[in-house]
BALOBA-1460 file (C-alpha; in Angstrom, 3 decimals):
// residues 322
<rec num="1" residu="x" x="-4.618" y="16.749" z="-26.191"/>
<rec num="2" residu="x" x="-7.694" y="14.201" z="-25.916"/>
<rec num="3" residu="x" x="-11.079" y="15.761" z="-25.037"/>
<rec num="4" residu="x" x="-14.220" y="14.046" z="-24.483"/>
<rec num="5" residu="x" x="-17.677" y="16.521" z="-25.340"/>
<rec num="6" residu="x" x="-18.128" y="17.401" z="-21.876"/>
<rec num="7" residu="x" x="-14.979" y="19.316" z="-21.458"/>
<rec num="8" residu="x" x="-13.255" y="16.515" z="-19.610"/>
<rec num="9" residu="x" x="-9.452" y="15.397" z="-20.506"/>
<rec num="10" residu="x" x="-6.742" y="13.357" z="-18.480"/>
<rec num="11" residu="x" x="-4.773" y="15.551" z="-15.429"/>
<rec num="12" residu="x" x="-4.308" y="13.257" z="-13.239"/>
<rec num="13" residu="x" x="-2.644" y="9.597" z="-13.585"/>
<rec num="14" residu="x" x="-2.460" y="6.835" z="-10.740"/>
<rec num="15" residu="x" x="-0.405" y="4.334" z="-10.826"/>
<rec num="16" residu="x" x="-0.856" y="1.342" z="-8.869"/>
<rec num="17" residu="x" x="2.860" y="-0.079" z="-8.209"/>
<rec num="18" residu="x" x="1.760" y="-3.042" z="-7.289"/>
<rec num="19" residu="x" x="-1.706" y="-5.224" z="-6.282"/>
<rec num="20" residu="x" x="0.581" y="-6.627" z="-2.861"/>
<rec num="21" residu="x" x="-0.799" y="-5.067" z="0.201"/>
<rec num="22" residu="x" x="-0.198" y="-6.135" z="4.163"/>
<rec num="23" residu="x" x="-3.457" y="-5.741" z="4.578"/>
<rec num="24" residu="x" x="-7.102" y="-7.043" z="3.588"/>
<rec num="25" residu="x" x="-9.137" y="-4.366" z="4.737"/>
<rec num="26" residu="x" x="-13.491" y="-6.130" z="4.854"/>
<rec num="27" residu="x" x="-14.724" y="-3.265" z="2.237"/>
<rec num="28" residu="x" x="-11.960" y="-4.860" z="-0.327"/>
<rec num="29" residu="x" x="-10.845" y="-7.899" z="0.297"/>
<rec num="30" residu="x" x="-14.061" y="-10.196" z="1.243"/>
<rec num="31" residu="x" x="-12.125" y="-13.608" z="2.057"/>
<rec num="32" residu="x" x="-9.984" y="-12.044" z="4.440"/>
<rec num="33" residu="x" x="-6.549" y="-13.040" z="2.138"/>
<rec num="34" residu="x" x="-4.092" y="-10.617" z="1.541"/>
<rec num="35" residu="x" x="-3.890" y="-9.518" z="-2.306"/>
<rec num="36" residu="x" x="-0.065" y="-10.659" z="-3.731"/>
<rec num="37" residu="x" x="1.884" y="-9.508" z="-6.176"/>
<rec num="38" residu="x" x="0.447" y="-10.427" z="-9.562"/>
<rec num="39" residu="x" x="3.030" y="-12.442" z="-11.696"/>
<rec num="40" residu="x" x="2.785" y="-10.481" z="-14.676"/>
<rec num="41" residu="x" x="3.490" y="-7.186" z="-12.923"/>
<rec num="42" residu="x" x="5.666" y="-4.916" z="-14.957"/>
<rec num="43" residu="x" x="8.643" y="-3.454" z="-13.921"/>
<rec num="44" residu="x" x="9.880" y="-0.413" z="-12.232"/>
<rec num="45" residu="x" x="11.289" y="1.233" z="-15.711"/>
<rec num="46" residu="x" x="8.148" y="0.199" z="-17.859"/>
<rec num="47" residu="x" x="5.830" y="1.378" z="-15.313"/>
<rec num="48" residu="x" x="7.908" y="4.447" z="-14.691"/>
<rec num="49" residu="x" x="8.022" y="4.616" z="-18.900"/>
<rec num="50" residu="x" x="4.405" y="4.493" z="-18.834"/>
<rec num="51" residu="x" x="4.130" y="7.827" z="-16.953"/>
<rec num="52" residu="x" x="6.572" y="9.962" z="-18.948"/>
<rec num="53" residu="x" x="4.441" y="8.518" z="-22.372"/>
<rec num="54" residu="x" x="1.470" y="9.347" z="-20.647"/>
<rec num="55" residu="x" x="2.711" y="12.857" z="-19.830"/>
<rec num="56" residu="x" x="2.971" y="13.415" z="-23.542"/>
<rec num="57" residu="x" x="0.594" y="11.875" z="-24.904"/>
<rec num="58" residu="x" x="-2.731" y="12.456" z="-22.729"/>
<rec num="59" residu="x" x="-1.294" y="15.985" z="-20.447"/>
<rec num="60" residu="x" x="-0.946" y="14.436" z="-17.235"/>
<rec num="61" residu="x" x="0.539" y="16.550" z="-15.061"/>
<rec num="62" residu="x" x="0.167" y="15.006" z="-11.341"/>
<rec num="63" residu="x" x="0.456" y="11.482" z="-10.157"/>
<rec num="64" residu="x" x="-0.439" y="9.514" z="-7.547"/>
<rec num="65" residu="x" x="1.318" y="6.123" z="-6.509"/>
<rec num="66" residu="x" x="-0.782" y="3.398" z="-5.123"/>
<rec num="67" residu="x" x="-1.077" y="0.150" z="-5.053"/>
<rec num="68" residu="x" x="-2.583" y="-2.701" z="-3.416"/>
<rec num="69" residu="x" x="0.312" y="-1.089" z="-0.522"/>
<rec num="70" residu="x" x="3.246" y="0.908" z="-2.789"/>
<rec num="71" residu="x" x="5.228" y="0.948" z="0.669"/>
<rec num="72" residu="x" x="5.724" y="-3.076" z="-0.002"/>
<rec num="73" residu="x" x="6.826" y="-3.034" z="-3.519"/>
<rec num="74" residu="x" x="10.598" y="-3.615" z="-4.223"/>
<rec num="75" residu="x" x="9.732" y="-1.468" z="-7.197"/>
<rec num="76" residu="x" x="8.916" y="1.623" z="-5.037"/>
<rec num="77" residu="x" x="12.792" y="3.095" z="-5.137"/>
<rec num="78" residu="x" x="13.593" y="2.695" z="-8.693"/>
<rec num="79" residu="x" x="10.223" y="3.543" z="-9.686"/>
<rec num="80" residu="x" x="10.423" y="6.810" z="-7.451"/>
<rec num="81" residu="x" x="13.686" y="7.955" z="-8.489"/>
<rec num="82" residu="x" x="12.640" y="7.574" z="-12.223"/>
<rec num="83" residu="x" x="9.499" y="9.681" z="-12.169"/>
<rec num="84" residu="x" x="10.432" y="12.365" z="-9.399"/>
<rec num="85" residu="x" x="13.041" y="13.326" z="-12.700"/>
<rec num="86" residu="x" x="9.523" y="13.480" z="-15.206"/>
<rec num="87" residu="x" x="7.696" y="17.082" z="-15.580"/>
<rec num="88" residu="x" x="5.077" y="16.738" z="-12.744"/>
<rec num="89" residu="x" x="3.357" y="19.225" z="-11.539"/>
<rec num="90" residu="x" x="2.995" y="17.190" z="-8.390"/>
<rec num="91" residu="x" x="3.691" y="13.543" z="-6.923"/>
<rec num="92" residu="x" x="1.995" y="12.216" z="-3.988"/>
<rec num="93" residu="x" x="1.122" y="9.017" z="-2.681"/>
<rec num="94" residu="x" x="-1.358" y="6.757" z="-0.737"/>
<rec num="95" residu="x" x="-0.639" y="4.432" z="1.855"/>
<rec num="96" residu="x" x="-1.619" y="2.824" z="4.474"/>
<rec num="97" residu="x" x="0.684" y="4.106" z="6.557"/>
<rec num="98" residu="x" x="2.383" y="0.398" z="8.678"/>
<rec num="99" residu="x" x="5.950" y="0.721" z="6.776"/>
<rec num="100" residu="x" x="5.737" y="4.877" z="6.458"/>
<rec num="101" residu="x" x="8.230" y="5.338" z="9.117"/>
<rec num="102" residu="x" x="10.702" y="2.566" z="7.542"/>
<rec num="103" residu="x" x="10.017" y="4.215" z="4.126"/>
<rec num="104" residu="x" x="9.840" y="8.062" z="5.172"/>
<rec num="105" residu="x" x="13.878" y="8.860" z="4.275"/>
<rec num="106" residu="x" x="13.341" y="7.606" z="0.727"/>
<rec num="107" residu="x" x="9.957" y="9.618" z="0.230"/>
<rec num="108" residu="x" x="11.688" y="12.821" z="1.342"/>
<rec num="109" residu="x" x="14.627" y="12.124" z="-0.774"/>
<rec num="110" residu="x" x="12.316" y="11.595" z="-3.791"/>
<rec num="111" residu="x" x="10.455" y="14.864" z="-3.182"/>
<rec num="112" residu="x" x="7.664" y="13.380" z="-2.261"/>
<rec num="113" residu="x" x="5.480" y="16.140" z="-0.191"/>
<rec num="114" residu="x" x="1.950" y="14.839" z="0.003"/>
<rec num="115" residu="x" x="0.654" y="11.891" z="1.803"/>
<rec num="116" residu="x" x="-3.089" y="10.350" z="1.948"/>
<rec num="117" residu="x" x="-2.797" y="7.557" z="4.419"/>
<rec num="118" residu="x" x="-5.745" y="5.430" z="4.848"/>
<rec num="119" residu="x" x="-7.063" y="5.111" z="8.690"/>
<rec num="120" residu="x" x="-10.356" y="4.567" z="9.340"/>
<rec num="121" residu="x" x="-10.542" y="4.289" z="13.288"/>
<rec num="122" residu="x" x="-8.162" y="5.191" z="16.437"/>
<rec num="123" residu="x" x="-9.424" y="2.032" z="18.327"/>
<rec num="124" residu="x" x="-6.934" y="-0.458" z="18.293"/>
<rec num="125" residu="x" x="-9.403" y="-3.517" z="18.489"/>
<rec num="126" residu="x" x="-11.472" y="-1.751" z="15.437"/>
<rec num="127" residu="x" x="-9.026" y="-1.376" z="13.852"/>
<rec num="128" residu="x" x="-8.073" y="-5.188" z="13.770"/>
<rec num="129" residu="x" x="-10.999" y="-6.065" z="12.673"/>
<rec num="130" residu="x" x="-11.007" y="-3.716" z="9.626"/>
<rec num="131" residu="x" x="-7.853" y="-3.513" z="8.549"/>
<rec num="132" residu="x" x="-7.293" y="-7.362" z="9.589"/>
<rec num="133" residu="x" x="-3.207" y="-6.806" z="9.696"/>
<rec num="134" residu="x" x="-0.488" y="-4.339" z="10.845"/>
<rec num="135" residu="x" x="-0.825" y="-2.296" z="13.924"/>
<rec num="136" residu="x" x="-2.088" y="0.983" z="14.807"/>
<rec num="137" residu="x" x="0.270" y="2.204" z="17.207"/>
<rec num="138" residu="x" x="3.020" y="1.930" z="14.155"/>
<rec num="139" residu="x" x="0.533" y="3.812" z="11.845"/>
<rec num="140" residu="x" x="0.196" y="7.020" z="14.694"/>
<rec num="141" residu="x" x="4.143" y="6.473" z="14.714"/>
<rec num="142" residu="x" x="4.854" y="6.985" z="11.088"/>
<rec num="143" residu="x" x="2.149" y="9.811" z="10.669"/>
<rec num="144" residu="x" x="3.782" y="12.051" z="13.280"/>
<rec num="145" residu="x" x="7.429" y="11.525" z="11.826"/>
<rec num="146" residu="x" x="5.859" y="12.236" z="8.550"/>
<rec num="147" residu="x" x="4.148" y="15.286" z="9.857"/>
<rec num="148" residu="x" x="7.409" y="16.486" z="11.701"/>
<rec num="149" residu="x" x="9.385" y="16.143" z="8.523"/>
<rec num="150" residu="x" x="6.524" y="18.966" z="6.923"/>
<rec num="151" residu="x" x="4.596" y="16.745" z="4.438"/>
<rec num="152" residu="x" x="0.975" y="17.803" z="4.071"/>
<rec num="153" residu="x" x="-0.823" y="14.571" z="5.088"/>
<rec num="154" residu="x" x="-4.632" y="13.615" z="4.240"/>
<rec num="155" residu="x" x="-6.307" y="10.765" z="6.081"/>
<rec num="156" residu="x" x="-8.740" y="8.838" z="3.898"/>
<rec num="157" residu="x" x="-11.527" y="7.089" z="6.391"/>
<rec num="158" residu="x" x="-14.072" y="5.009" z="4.848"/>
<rec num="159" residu="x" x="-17.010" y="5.223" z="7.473"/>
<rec num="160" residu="x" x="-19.288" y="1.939" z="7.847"/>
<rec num="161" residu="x" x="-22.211" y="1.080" z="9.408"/>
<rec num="162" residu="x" x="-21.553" y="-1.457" z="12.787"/>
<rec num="163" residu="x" x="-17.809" y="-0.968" z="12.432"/>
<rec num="164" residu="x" x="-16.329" y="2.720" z="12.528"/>
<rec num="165" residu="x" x="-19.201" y="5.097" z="12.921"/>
<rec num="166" residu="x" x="-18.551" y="5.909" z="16.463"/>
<rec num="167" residu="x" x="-14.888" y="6.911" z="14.685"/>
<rec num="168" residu="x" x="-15.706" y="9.485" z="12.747"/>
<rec num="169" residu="x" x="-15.824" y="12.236" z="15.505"/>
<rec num="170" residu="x" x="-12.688" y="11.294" z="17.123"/>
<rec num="171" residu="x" x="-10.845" y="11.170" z="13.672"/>
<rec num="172" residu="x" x="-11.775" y="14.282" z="13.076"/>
<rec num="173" residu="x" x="-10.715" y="15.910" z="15.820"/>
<rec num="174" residu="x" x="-7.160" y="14.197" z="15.629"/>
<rec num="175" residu="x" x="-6.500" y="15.437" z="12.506"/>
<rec num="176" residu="x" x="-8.058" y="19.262" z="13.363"/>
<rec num="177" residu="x" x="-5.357" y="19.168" z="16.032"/>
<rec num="178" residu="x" x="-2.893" y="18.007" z="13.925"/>
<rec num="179" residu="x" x="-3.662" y="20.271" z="10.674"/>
<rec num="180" residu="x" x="-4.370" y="17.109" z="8.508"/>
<rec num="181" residu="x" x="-7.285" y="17.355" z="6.469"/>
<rec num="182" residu="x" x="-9.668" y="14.451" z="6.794"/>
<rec num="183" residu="x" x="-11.153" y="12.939" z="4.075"/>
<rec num="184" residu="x" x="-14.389" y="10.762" z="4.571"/>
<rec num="185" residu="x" x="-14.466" y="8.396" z="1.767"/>
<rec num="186" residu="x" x="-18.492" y="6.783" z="1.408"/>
<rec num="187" residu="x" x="-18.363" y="3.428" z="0.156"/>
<rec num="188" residu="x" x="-17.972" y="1.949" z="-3.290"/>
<rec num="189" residu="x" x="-19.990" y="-0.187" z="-4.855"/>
<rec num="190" residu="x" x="-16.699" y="-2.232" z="-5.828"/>
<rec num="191" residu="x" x="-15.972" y="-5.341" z="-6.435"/>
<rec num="192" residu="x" x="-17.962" y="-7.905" z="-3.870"/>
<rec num="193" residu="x" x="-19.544" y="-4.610" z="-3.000"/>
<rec num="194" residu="x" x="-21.143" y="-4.448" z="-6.424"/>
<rec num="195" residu="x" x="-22.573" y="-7.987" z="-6.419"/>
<rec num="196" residu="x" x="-23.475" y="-7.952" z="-2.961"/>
<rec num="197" residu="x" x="-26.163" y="-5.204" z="-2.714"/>
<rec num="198" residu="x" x="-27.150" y="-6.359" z="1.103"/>
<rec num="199" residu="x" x="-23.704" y="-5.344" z="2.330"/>
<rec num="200" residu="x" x="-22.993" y="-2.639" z="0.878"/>
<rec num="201" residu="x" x="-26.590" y="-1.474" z="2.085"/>
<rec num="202" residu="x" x="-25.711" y="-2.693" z="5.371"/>
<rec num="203" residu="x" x="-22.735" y="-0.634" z="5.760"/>
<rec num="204" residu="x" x="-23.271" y="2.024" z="3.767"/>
<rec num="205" residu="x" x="-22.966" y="5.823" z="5.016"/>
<rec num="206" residu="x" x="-23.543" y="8.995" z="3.142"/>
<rec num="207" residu="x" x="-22.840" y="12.095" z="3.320"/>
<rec num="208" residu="x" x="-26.013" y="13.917" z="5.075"/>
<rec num="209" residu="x" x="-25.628" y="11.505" z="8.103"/>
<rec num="210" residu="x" x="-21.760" y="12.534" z="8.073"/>
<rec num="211" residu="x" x="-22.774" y="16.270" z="8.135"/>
<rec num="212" residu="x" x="-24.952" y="15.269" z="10.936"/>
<rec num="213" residu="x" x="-22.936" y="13.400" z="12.749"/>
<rec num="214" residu="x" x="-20.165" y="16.061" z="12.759"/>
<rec num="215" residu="x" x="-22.564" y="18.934" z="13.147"/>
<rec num="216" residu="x" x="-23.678" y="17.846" z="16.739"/>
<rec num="217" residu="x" x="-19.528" y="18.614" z="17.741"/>
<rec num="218" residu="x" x="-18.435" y="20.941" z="15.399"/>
<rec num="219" residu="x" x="-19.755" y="23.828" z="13.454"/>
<rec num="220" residu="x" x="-18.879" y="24.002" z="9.647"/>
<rec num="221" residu="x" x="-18.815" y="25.716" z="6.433"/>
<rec num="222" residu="x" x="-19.177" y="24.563" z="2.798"/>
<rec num="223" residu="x" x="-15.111" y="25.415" z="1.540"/>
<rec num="224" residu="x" x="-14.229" y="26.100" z="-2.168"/>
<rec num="225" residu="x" x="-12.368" y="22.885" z="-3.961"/>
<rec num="226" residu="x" x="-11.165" y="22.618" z="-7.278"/>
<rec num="227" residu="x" x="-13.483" y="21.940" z="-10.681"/>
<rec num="228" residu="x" x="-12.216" y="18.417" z="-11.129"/>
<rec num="229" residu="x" x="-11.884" y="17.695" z="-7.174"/>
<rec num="230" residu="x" x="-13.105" y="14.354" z="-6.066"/>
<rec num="231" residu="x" x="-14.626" y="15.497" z="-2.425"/>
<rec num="232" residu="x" x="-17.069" y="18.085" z="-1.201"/>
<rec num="233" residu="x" x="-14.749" y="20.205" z="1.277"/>
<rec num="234" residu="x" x="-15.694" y="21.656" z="4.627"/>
<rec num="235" residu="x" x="-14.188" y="24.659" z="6.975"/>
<rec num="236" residu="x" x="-14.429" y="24.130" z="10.589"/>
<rec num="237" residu="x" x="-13.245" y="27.814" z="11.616"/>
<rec num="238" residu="x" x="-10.368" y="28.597" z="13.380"/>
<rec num="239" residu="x" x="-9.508" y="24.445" z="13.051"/>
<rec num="240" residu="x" x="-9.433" y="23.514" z="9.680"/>
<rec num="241" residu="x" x="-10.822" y="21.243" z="7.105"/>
<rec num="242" residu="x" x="-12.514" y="18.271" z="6.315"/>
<rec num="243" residu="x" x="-13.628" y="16.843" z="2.874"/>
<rec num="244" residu="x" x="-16.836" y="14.543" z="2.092"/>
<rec num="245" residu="x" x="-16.376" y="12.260" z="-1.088"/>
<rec num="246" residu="x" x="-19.544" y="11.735" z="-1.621"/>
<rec num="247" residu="x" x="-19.363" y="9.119" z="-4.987"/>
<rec num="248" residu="x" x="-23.002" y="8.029" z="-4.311"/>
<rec num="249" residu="x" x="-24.230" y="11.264" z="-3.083"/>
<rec num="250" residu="x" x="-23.343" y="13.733" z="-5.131"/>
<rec num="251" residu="x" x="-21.543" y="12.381" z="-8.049"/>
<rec num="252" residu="x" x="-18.504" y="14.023" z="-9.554"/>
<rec num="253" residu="x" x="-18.277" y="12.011" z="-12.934"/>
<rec num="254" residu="x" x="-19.107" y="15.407" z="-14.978"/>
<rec num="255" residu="x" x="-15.571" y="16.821" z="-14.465"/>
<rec num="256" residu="x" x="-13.542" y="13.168" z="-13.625"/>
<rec num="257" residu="x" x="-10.050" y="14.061" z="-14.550"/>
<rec num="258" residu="x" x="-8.527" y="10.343" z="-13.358"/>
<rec num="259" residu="x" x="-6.755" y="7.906" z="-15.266"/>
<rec num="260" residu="x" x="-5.550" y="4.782" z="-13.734"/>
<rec num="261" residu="x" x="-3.019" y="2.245" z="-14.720"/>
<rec num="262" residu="x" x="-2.505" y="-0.887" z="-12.997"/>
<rec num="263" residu="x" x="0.704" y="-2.371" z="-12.013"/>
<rec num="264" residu="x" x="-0.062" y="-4.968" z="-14.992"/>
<rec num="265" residu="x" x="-0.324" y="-2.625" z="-17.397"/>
<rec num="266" residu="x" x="-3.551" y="-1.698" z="-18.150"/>
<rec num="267" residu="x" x="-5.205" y="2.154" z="-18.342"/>
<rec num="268" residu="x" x="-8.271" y="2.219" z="-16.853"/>
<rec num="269" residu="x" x="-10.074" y="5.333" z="-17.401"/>
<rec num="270" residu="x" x="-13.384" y="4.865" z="-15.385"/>
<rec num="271" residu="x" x="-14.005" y="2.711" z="-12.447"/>
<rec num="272" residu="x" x="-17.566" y="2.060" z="-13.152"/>
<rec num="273" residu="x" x="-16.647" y="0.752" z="-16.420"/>
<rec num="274" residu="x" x="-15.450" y="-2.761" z="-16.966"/>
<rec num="275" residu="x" x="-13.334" y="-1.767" z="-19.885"/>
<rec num="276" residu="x" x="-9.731" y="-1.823" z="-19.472"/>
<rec num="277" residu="x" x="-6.887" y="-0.683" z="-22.230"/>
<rec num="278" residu="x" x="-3.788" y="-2.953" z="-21.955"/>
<rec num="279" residu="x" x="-0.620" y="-0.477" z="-22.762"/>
<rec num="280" residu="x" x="2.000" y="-2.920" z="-21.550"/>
<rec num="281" residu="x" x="3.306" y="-4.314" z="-24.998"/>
<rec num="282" residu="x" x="3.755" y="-0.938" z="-26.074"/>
<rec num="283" residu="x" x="6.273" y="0.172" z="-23.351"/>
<rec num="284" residu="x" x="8.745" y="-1.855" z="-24.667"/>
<rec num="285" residu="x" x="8.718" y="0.045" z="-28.161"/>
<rec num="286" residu="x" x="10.546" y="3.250" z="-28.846"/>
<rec num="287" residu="x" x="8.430" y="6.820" z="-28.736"/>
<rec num="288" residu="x" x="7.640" y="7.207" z="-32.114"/>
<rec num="289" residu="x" x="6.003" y="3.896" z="-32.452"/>
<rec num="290" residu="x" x="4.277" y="4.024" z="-28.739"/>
<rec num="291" residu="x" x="2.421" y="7.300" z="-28.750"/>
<rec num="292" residu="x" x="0.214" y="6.739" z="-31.525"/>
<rec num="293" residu="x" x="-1.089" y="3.609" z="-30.898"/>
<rec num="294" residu="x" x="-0.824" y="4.757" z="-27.365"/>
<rec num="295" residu="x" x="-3.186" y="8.474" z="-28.061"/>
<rec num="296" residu="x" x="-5.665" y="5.454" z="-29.493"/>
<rec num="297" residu="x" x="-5.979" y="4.442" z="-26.605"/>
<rec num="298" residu="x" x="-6.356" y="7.368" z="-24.431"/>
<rec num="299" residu="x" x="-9.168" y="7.688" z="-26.687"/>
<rec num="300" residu="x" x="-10.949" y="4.680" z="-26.004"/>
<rec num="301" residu="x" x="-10.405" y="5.108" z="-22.148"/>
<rec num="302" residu="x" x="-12.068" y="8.457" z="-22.142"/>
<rec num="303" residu="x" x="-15.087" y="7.205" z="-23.612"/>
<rec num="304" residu="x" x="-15.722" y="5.131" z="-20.532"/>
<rec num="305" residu="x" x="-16.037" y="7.752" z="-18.236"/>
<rec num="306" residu="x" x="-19.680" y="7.958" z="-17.359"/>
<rec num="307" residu="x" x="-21.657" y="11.316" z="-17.670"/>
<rec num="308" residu="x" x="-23.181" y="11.574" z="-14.887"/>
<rec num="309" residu="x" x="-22.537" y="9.298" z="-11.869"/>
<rec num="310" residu="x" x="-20.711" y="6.251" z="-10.697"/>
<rec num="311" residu="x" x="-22.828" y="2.854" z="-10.972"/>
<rec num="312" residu="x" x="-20.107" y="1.144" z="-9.432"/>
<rec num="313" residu="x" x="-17.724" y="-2.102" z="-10.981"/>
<rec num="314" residu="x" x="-16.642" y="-5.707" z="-10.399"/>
<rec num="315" residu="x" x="-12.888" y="-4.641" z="-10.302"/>
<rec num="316" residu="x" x="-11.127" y="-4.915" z="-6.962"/>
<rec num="317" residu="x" x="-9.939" y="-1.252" z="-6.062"/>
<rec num="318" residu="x" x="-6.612" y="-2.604" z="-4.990"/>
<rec num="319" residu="x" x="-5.872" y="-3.920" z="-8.144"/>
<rec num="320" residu="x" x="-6.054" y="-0.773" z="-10.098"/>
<rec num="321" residu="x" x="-5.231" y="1.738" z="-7.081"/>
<rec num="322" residu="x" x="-8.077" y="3.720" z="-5.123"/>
């Protein structure tokens, strides 16, 4: 097992399936064009090979599938059959919820239990203007299928300034009524994000005004979360919960248990670090050969991981999954 000095190791692994997405959402995509498949994407049984390695040689024991959109990939069956076989503790995935109706039967059949599906307004014209694709209506569709069929569904909301903030009330009470826990995401200082300082500025929202915000509607109570948990997490009594994650706020690098591999093939093992580890060439080679050079690696990966708090990075979050 591979242990930085503060305690921190590798639990959790996402894997971004693919960099496609049927959407181009303003905080990501800046030009307003879709993110496509890369060509050198690797395949559903390397990628899927890549997790089981990773299992044994860093301790992962939950994943995450992501993308760009996972829901798009061709890969997403074979690449869900193969790993809902691997010793996981727990598989879950993020979406953005336009093809989770179409996809829902295979997700069940997989075992997947645990959704986070990214939403960040109920208003149909906002939500045009954000997302810039798909439709809302088939979003509120898919979520209440998926919630009939009993998986435990998160919505991720990233709250800006000029765009959503009237939203974040309203999205919280949908998913109180609904017994989905909310998750207000503040914003990254990611790829255009990081060289543009103005807009992020501009849009940015963090967690006091949140509290405030929600505090004129609802009363609430600090909840307990786990050590290595990304968000703050909040009890509204009687109605459920809500979680803050507050990256700019109140950083959570000290106990960062994330490890990210893109659908190229690279670990990344911070995402305020530019460093990336390319693993691809060695999912071709038999165990023996690919865990050592592989635990080398993991190494190298955990050493990017800043101490204290995330400084933000010119990567595109959709290229190496959220």
């Amino acid at each position: 097992m591979i242990v930085d000095r503060q305690g921190r190791r590798f639990r959790n692994l996402r894997v971004s399936l693919t960099a496609a997405c049927n959407y181009a959402c303003t905080y990501c995509v800046p030009d307003g064009k879709r993110l496509v498949a890369a060509q050198d994407e690797l395949s559903a049984e390397n990628l899927a090979r890549g997790v089981a390695y990773l299992i044994e040689a860093a301790g992962i024991e939950r994943l995450r599938i992501t993308g760009g959109e996972p829901l798009v990939s061709p890969k997403l069956d074979s690449f869900l059959h193969a790993v809902s076989k691997l010793d996981l503790k727990d598989i879950s995935l993020t979406t953005n919820g336009q093809l989770l109706s179409r996809k829902l039967p295979l997700l069940l059949e997989c075992g997947i239990r645990r959704l986070n599906v990214s939403l960040d307004t109920l208003d149909a014209e906002s939500f045009r203007t954000i997302a810039r694709g798909g439709d809302l209506a088939t979003v509120l569709k898919g979520l209440d299928e998926a919630h009939a069929a009993g998986l435990k569904i998160k919505i991720n909301m990233v709250p800006l300034r000029g765009k959503n903030l009237d939203q974040v009330v309203p999205l919280l009470d949908y998913c109180l009524e609904r017994g989905f826990e909310l998750r207000f995401i503040e914003l990254m200082r990611m790829g255009h994000l990081a060289r543009d300082g103005n807009a992020f500025a501009s849009q940015f929202v963090g967690l006091n005004e949140l509290l405030e915000l929600i505090g004129q509607n609802h009363a609430y109570l600090q909840a307990d979360a786990p050590v290595d948990a990304t968000a703050l997490r909040y009890e509204v009594p009687g109605q459920g919960h809500f979680g803050i994650i507050a990256n700019e706020s109140v950083p959570f690098c000290r106990t960062c248990s994330r490890l990210r591999l893109s659908s190229t093939g690279w670990l990344h093992g911070c995402l305020s670090s530019s460093n990336r580890h390319y693993v691809g060439d060695l999912l071709d080679k038999p165990r023996h050969q690919a865990l050592p050079a592989l635990q080398r690696l993991l190494v190298k990966a955990l050493a990017d991981k800043q101490e204290l708090a995330f400084s933000g990075g010119v990567t595109v979050m959709k290229i190496i999954g959220g």
